[in-house]
N, C-alpha and C positions, 0 to 999 in steps of 0.2 A: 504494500500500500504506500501511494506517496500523498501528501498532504503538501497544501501550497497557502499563504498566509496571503492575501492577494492586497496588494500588488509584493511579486517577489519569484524565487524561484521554487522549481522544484523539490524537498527534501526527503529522504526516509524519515520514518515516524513508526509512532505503533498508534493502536486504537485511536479513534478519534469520531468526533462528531459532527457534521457537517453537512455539506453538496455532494456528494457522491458519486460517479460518475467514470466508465472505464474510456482509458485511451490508450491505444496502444499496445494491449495489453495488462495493462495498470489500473487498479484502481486510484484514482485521485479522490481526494477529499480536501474540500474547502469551506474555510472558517473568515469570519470577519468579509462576508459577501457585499456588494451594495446590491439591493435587490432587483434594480435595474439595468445592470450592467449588462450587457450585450456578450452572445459568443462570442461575436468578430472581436471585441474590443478585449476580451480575456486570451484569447489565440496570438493577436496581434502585438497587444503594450504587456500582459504577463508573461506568455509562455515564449514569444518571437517568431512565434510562428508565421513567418509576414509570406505563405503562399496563396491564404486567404486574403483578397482582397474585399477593399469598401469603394465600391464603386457610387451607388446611388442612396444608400443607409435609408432605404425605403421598401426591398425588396423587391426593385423593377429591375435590373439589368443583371443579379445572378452570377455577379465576380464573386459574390463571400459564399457563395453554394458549401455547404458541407453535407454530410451524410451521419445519420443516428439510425442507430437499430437498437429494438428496444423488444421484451417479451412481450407474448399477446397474449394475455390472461397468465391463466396457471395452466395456459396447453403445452409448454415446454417449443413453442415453435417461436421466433423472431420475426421481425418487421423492419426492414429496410428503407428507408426513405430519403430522399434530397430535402434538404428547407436551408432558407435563408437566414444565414448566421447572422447580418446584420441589424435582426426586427428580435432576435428569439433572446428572451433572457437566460441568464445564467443558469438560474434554479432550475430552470425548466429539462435542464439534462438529468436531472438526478433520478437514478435509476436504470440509465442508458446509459448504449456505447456512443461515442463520440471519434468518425471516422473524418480526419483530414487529406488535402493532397499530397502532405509530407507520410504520412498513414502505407499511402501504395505500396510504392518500390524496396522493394528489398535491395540490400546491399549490393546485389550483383545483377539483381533483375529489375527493369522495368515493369510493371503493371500492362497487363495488355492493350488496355485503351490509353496509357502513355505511351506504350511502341508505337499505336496504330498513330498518335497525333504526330508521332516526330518523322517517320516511315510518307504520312500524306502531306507535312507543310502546313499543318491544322494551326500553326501559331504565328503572326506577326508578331505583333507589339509584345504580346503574351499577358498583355493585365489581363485580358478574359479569360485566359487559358484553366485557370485553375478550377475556376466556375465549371464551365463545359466538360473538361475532365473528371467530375466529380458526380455531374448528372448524367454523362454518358456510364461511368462506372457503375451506379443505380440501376442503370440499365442494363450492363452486359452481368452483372450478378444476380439479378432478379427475372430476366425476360432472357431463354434461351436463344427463342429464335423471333426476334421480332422484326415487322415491316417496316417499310417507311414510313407510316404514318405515326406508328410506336416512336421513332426515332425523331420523328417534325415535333412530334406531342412531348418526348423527354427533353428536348432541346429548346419549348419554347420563351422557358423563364430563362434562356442564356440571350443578353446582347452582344453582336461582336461587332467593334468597328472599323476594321480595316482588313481583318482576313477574308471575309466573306465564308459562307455557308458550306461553301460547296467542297472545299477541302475537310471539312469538319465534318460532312456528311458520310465524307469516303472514309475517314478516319474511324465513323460509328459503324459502316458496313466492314471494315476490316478489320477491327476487334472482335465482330463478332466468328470469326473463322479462328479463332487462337484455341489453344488447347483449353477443355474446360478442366481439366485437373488444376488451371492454375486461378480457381476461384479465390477471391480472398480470406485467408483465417479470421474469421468474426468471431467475438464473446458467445456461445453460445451457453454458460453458465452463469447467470446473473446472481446467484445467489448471496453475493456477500455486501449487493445492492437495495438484497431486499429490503422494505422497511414494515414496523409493525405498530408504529406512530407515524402522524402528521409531521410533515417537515416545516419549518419554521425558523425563518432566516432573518437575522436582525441585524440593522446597522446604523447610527447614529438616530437612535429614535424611526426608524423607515423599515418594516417589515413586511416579509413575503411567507406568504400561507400555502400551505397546498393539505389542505382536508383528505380523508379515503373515504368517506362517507358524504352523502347526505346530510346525515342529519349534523355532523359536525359541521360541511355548509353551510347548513342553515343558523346555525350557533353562531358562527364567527360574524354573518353576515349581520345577527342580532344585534350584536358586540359590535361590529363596525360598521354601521348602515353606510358609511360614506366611502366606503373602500371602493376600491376600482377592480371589478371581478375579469380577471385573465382568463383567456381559453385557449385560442393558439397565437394570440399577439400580432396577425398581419393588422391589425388597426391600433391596438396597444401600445406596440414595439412605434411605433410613429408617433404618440403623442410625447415619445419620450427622444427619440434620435432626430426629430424634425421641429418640434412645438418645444425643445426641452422644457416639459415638465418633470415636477417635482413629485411623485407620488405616493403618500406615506405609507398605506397601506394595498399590498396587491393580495387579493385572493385566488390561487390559482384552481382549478375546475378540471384540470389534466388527471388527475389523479383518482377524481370519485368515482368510484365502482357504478351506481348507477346512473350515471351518465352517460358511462362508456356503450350502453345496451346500446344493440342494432339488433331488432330484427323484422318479421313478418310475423302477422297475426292471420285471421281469418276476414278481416277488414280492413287493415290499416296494415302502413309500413310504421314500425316505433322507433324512433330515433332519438337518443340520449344528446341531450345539450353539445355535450363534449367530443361528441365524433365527429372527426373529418372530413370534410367534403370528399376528399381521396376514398375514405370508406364507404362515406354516405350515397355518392351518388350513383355506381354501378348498381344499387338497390331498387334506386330509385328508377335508374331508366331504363331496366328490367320492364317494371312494369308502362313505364312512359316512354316509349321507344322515342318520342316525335321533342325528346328534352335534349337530346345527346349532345348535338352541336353547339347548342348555349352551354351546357358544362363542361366541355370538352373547351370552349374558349372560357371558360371561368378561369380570370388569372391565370398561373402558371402551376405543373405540378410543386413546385415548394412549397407554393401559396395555398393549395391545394391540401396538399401534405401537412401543413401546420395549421390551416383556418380552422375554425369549424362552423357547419353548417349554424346550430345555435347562435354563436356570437356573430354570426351574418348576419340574422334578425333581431338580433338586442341591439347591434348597433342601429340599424334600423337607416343606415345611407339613404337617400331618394333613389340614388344609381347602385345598391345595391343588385344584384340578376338574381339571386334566388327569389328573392319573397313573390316578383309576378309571375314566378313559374308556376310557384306550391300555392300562391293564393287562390287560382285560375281550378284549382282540385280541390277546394274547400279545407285545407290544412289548419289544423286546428293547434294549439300550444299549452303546454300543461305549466303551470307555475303556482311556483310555490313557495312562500314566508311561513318558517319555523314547520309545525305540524300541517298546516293546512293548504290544502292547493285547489285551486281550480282551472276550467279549463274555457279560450278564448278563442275566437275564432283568428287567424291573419289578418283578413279582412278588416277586424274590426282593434288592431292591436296596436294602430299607430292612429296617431292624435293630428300633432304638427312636425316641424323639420326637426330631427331626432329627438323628439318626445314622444312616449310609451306608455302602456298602461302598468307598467311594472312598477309598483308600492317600493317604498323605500325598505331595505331587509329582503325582497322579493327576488327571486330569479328563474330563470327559463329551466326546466328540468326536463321538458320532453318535446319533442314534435312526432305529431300521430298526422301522418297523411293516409289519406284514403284510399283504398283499393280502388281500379274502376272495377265499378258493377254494372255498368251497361255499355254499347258500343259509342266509344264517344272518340275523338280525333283533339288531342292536346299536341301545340305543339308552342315554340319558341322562338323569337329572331330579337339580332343585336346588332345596334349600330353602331362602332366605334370608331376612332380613327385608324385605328392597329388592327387586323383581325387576331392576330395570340396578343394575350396576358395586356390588355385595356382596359381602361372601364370605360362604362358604355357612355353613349351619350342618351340612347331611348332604349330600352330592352322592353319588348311586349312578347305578353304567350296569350293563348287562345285556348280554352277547351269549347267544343262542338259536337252537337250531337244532332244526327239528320235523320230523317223518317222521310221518305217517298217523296226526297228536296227538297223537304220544308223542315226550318231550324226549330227543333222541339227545345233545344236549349243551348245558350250561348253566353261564355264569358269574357274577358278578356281584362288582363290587367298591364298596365303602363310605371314605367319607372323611366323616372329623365325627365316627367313634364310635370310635375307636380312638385308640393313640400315633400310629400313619403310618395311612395309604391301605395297604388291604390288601384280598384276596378275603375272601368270606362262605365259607368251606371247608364248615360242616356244611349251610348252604343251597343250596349247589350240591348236595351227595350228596340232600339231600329232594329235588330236583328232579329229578336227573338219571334217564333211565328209566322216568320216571312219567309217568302220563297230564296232558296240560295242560289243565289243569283246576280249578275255582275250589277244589276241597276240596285239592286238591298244593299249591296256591300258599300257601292258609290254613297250610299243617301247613309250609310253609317258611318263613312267616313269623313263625311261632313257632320256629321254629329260628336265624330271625336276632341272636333273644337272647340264645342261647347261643353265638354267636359273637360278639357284642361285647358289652360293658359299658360305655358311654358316661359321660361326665362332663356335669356342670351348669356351667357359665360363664357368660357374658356374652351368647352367641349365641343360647344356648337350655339348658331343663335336662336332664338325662338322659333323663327321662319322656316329653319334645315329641321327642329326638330318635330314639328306638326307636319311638316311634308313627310317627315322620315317614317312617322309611327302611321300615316294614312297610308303611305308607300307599301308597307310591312303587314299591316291588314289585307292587303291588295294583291299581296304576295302567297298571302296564308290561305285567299279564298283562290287561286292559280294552282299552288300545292296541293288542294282538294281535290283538283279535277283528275289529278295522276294518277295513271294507270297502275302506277307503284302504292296508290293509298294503301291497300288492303296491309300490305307488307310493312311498312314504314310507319304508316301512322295511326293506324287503328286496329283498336285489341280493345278487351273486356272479358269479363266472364258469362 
């Protein structure tokens, strides 16, 4: 075990109590944490580890990429993942491995997807290098034989700016031809990780929580109605490396058992606050075939890998993209302060520009999406400037349901033109009961306008973003007519 007194270096020790966390081999243990500190900024000014870069200290451009694996439940089996070192706090390693780019090569051997980058010329400047090497290795460790689109999809949280794509592509197709005997050696025994208490990290008055319970949750949140509740930090991790705040108290939500629950019912999809969009959404578009595209551009797999679906809707963004997907299926949220919980619609969960109906001491504990039970056609589009890893400037989805071309029932909800993500109420009534048909959808999308009134900002201006969502209506009643519907877009039981 080594123990590291932070800021300082590495030393032997015996027992000790702390941040926990293997590298390398090694357990590390650290004391005297600030509860905010960033991976990248502990890799980089304690350890020197300077092959992690900070490019955007926002998790857009994917130079501070690193890799953690960490156990899944008490199945004895790991989880591998890329996320951005630069947004992810300290604490949040504890109990995981912690895999860098200095991690790879052995003494004598390069890493396969380091051969492959030096072999194709994958590197100019090389600040991006480390990044892209770290999410390619995610890749060639976890996915045997994957396509190009696995390969577009693992690569889209990397920016490079002067090598271009196209050697880095060849670089991820010729790692994947290396001998697989030479897979990485990962921690596969966490055991001396485990913990059988809450962890609890203090520093000049400033402390960071992480409950295994519920109902401890709900105690602390008692205790500290004002604390700032963590989940996977892509919006967290920014109010502190961009807005530098100060934040006394963090509670972190990584750790509650039931939180972590995913599964299917006989009604509903149940999903625990705390899960990942990376986990969440293969569930989800299982059953929603016609969402794929929208979460497949959701951020980037880091972003991905460390968000969670929950703290997407407690933040409650305007341009958030989930909430009009899950609104659109009548998604429902379980919340709960101390013992008691109730349950609210989406729909009806947001107020004004990030105000919520969450009680102070309150938090998100579950989201129960609905099974379809009848043939209905859900589907999603996004307009941003980037097609990978944007955020959007209009995100609408649609559920539809038709009977002998006339709409028995019609949703549709909008993010980008409003204060929150909300339903189009007057365009649903154009629609609903009307024939499907290019002159309804026209007279509905003239109805879109008078259900919102959009602003101009930085994304787009008013004008692009009423054309863009009338556009996208326009587009969804086109996608209807295809010959591919059956396959693509509609299912039910």
């Amino acid at each position: 075990m080594v123990l590291l007194d932070v800021p300082g270096q590495l030393r032997n020790v015996g027992e000790a109590t702390g941040i926990r966390f293997l590298l390398d081999g090694e357990v590390v243990e650290l004391r005297d944490v600030d509860p905010t500190r960033t991976v990248l900024q502990f890799l980089r000014e304690d350890l020197r580890r300077k092959g992690t870069k900070e490019g955007c200290a926002e998790g857009d451009c994917g130079a501070c990429t690193v890799a953690v694996s960490e156990p899944v439940g008490n199945s004895g089996e790991t989880r591998l993942k890329a996320i951005n070192s630069c947004i992810q706090f300290l604490p949040t390693l504890d109990g995981k491995e912690l895999i860098t780019v200095e991690s790879l090569a052995t003494a004598d051997e390069l890493h396969p997807v380091q051969a492959a980058m030096v072999n194709n010329h994958g590197s100019q400047c090389g600040f991006c290098t480390p990044g892209f090497v770290m999410s390619m290795y995610v890749l060639y460790e976890t996915n045997p034989n994957p396509g190009r689109q696995d390969i577009d999809d693992a690569l889209s949280g990397n920016l490079c700016r002067c090598t271009g794509y196209k050697p880095i592509i060849a670089a991820a197709n010729e790692m994947l031809k290396a001998d697989r005997s030479l897979l990485h050696k990962r921690a596969s025994d966490f055991t001396a990780l485990r913990r059988e208490r809450s962890l609890q990290v203090e520093q000049n008055g400033r402390r960071f929580l992480a409950p295994l319970d519920a109902d401890e949750l709900a105690e602390l949140l008692a205790k500290y109605p004002q604390a700032t509740i963590l989940a996977g930090g892509t919006d967290v991790g920014l109010w502190v490396t961009k807005q530098h705040r100060e934040l006394s108290t963090v509670i972190y939500t990584g750790r509650v058992a039931e939180l972590q629950v995913l599964e299917t019912t006989d009604s509903h999809i149940e999903i625990g606050a705390a899960v990942t969009f990376s986990d969440a959404v293969p569930l989800i578009v299982k059953h929603y075939p016609g969402l794929i595209e929208m979460f497949r551009r959701f951020a980037s797999p880091p972003i991905r890998n460390a968000g969670t679906l929950g703290g997407n809707i407690a933040n409650g963004s305007p341009i958030g993209d989930s909430m009009a997907a899950l609104m659109v299926v009548d998604t429902t949220l379980v919340l709960r302060c101390g013992d008691v919980e109730r349950e609210i619609a989406l729909g009806d969960f947001y107020h004004d520009y990030m105000v919520n109906d969450l009680q102070p001491a309150e938090f998100v504990s579950q989201i129960r999406v609905p099974l379809p039970t009848d043939k209905v056609i859900v589907s999603c589009h996004k307009w941003s400037k980037r097609f990978d890893q944007d955020i959007s400037a209009v995100c609408s989805a649609y559920q539809l349901q038709l009977q002998d071309g006339k709409v028995t029932a019609f949703r549709m909800a909008c993010g980008g033109l409003a204060a929150t993500v909300r339903r189009a109420k007057l365009t649903e009534a154009a629609l609903n009961a009307q024939d499907w048909n290019e002159a309804s959808v026209e007279n509905a999308c003239q109805k879109l306008a008078e259900d919102f009134a959009p602003i101009s900002d930085m994304r787009a201006s008013a004008d692009g973003r009423m054309r863009a969502a009338q556009n996208m209506l326009r587009r969804f009643f086109a996608e209807t007519q295809s010959e591919q519907l059956e396959t693509v877009y509609t299912y039910g039981r």
